[in-house]
N, C-alpha and C positions, 0 to 999 in steps of 0.2 A: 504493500500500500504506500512506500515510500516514494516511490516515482510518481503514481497516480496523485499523490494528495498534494505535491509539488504543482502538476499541472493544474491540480483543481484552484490552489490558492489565488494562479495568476489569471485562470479564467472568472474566478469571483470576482477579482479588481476588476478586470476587463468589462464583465458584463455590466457592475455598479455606473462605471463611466457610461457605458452604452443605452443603459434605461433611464440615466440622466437626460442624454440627449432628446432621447427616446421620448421623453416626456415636454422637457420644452418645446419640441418642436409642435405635439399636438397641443397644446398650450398657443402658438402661435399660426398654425391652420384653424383653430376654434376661433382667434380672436380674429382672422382674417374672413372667413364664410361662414361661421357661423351654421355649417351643415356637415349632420349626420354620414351623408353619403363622401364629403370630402373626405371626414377621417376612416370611413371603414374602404375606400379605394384607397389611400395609405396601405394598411393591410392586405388587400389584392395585388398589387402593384408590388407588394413586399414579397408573399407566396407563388405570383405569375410566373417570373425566369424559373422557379426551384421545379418547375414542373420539366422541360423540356432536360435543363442541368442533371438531373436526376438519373436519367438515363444514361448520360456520360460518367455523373459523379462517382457511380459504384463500380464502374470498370477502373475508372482515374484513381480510385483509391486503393484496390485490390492491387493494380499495379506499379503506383507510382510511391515514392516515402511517405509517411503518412504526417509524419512530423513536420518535413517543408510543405505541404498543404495545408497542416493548420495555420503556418506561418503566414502564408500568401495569404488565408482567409483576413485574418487579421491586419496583415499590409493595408488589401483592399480597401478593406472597414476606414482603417486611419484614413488613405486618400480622399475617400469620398465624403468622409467627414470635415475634411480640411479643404474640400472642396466648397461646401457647401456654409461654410463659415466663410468664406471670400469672397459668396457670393451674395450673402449676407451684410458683410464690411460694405462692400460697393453699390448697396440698396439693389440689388440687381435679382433679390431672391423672389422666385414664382412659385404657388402650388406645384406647379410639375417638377420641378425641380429638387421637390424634397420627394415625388412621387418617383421622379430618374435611381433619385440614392435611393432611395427604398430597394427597388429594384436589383442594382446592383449588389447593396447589401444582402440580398434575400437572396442571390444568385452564387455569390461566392459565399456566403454564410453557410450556404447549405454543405460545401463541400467540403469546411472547415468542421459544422457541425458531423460531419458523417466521416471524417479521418478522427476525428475525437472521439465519436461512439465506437469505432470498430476496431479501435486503441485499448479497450477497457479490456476485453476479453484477454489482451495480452499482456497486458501487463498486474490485472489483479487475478488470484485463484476465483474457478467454478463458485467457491460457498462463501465467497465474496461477492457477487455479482450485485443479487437486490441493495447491500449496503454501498457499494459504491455508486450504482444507482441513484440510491436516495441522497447521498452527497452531491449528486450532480442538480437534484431539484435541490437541495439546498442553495446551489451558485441563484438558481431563479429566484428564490423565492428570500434569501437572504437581500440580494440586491433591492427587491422590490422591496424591503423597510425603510432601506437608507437613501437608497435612488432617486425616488419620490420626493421626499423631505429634505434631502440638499437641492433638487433640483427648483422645488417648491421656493425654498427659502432664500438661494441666491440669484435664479434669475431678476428679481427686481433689482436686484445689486448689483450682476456682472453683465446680465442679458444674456442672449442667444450664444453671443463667440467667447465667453468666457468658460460656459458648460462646454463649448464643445474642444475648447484648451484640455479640461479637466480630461476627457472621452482619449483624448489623445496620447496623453499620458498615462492614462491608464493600457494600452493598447502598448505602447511600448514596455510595460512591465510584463502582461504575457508572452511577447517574443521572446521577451530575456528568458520566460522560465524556460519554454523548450529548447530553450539554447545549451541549459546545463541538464538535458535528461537524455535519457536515450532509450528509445521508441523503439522495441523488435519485430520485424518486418514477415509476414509470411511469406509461403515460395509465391511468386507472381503465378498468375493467372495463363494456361496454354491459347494460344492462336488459335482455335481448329473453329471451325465456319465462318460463314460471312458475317461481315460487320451488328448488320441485324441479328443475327441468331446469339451473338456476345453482348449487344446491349439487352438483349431482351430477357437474359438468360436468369435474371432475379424474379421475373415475373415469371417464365416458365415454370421455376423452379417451388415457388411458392404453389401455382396455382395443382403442380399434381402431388403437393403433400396435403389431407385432408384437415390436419390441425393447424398449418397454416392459413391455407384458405379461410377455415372460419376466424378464425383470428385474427385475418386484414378485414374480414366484412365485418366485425362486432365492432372493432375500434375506428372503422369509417366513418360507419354510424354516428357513432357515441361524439368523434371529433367535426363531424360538421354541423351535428347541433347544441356543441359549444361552439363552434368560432361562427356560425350563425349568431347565436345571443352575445358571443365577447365582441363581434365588430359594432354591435350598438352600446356596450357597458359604456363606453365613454361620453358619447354624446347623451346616454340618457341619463347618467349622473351629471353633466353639466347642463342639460336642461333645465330639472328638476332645483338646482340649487343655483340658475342666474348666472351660468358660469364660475362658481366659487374652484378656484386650483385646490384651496385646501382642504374641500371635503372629499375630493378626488385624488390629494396626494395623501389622504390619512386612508382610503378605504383601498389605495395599492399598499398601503403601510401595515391594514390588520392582513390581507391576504397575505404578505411577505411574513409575519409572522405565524400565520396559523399552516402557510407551506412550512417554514424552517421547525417548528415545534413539531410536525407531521414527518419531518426529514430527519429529524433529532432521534425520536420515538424509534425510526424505522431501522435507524444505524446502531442504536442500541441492541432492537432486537434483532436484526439481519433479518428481518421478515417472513411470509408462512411457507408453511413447505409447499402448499396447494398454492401456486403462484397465481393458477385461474381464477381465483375464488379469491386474492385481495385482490384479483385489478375488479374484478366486478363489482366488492362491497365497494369499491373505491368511485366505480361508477354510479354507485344506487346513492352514497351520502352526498357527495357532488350534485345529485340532479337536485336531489331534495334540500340543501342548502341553499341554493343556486333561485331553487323557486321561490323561497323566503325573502331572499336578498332582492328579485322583481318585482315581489310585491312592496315591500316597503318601499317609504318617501323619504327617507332621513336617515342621518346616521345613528342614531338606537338603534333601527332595525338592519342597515348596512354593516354597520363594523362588526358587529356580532356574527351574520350572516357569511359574511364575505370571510371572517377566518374562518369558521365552518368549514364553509365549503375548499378551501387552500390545501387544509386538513387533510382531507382525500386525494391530494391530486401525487403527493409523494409514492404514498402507497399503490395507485393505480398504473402510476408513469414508470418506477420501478419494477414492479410485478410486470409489467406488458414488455420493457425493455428485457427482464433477466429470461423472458419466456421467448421473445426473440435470440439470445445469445445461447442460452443453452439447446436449441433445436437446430443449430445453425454453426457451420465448421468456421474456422476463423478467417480461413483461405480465399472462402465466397462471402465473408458476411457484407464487405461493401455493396458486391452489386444485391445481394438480399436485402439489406436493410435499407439501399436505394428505390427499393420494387416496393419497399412498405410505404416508405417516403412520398415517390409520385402519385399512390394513392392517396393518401390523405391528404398532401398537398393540394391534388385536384378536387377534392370536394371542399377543404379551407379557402382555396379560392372562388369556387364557387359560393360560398358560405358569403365571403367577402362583397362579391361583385353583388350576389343581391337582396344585402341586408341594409344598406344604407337606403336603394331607393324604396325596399317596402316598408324600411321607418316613414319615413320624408314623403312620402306620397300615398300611402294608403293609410299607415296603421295612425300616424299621427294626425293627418286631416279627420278622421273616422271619428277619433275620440275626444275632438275637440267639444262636441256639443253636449252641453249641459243639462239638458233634456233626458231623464233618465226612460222616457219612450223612444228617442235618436237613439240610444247610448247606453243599453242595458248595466254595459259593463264599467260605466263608471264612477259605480260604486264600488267594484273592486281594485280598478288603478287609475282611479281619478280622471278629470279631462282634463287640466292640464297641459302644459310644455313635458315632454319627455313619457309622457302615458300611453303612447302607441309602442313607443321604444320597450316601457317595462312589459306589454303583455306579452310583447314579441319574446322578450328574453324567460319571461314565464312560459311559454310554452316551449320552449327551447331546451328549458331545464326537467319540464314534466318529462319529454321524448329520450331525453339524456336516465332520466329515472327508471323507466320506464324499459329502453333498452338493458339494462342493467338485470332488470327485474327476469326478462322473457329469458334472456342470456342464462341466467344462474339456473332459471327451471329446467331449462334445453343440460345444460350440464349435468343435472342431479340423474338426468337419464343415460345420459353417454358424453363421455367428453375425452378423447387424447392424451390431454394433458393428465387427469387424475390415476 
């Protein structure tokens, strides 16, 4: 765990810097349009490139160092961050243009993300897996307490290009770590068929193993109707509170801590044997906090809600990850956990592309009217700014429970993994 917790420390700094940015800059698309659909195209824009990359990435990682790939991810990152602070300095900065870095970032991210996942297997043991795992939602969910709150706190004081100084420096401290570790490489990947038959070969490979297969289609599920309800969390918590940063930088701040207590818990206990059976309770408490945290208007009901639900995502995201690593040689895990990747990513971006315009044009025109004969429903999430957005993320979170629910019944009859 010595190599491993080395790199995990410089991708914690790294990530802290990057949800910093991460956060002003939606801060400064809200104060610019003022629209839902601007910042959940943020998030498409971010997920788009990782779909077509995907296909490349799990070959590129199988056969290329895995170590100067994360590096490059990270290069990348820096440039386009320091790009977009210059373009910032010279008033020269457009929507699109934080839409471009998204992009980019989500493009190379992904391949930095995917040389770091298929790193773990080699360098922690098999009964290591879900604890290194839950260290890795640790880096997410640690970030998102402190991330928020500096970025909260000093953007009135530094602005835009002073967070993204911070982002940058932080970004050179993870190069350094991988500079003093050393990465063991598997044998590379043989030549044999056409170029198509080696990209495609994480998907073949999945789809004629039968506990794979159901296991890309459960967690598709589950993650496009979260990142359906997460591409509106943002604008409908700034609707609902007039824009306030702070009730938005404290409700990423209890989710940061109810993941790291969730992440904490799970390193402690190295988690269950039945790996299928936490990622599902993980899915079942998740829908159902999730739904709580829609319904409510305020933070009594938010903060509480939102660590809830955090709570689960350790346990799910581990158990799902150490169920991909142990069914999977380490030789193919890139282009394998490349094939899991393009799935999800395509329905995440789907999820994205159209969640902003059914806030913004149906769910929040609907619920405007006060007429509880117009408007049955609101009495359960108000009419209101932001009350199309909560129901939308309420039923988001019901489908997330709900798959969960059918999942673990289907298991109790037959299931691969058990």
């Amino acid at each position: 765990m010595r190599t491993f917790t080395l790199i995990w420390l410089g991708q914690l700094v790294s990530t802290v810097g990057t949800q910093m940015s991460d956060f002003a800059l939606v801060l400064l698309a809200w104060e610019t349009t003022n629209s839902a659909t601007a910042l959940a195209l943020v998030g498409f824009f971010y997920g788009l490139p990782q779909i077509p990359i995907s296909l490349f990435a799990g070959l590129w990682v199988d056969r290329f160092n895995r170590k100067q790939l994360m590096m490059l991810g990270d290069e990348i990152a820096a440039l386009s961050t320091l790009t977009i602070g210059a373009l910032y300095l010279t008033n020269s900065l457009l929507i699109w243009h934080i839409y471009l870095a998204a992009g980019i970032n989500g493009g190379f991210g992904q391949i930095q993300r995917l040389a770091y996942q298929t790193s773990v297997s080699l360098i922690v043991s098999p009964a290591q897996y879900t604890r290194a795992n839950s260290m890795n939602s640790a880096v997410h969910y640690g970030s998102s307490i402190v991330a928020p709150a500096f970025a909260g706190f000093l953007y009135p004081l530094i602005q835009l290009p002073g967070i993204l100084l911070i982002d940058l420096v932080t970004f050179g401290i993870a190069i350094t770590t991988l500079l003093f570790v050393h990465i063991p490489q598997p044998p590379p990947p043989e030549k044999s068929g056409s170029i198509i038959r080696q990209l495609t070969f994480g998907l073949r490979h999945v789809w004629t193993r039968s506990e794979l297969r159901a296991l890309i289609v459960i967690t598709a599920l589950f993650w496009f109707f979260h990142d359906l309800g997460e591409a509106i969390y943002e604008p409908m918590i700034l609707a609902r509170t007039n824009g306030d940063a702070r009730v938005l930088a404290s409700t990423a701040t209890a989710a940061g801590i109810g993941g790291v207590t969730g992440a904490t818990i799970l390193s402690a206990w190295g988690g269950p044997k039945q790996r299928i059976k936490g990622m599902l309770i993980g899915f079942m408490g998740a829908g159902l906090s999730k739904a709580v945290f829609g319904w409510g208007r305020s933070p009594l009901i938010w903060l509480p809600a939102q660590f809830c639900s955090s709570l689960n995502f350790p346990l799910l995201g581990s158990s799902e990850s150490a169920l991909w690593m142990e069914t999977t040689k380490p030789e193919i895990q890139g282009r394998v956990f490349a094939a899991n990747d393009l799935v999800i990513q395509m329905v995440s971006a789907l999820a994205a592309l159209i969640a902003g315009p059914l806030a913004d044009q149906v769910l929040e025109p609907t619920m405007r009217s006060p007429s509880m004969l117009n408007n049955p429903l609101g009495f359960i999430f108000g009419t209101g700014p932001g009350a199309g957005s909560s129901m939308l993320y309420v039923l988001c979170a019901i489908a997330m429970l709900t798959i969960g629910i059918i999942s673990s019944a289907l298991c109790q009859k037959a299931s691969p993994f058990l």
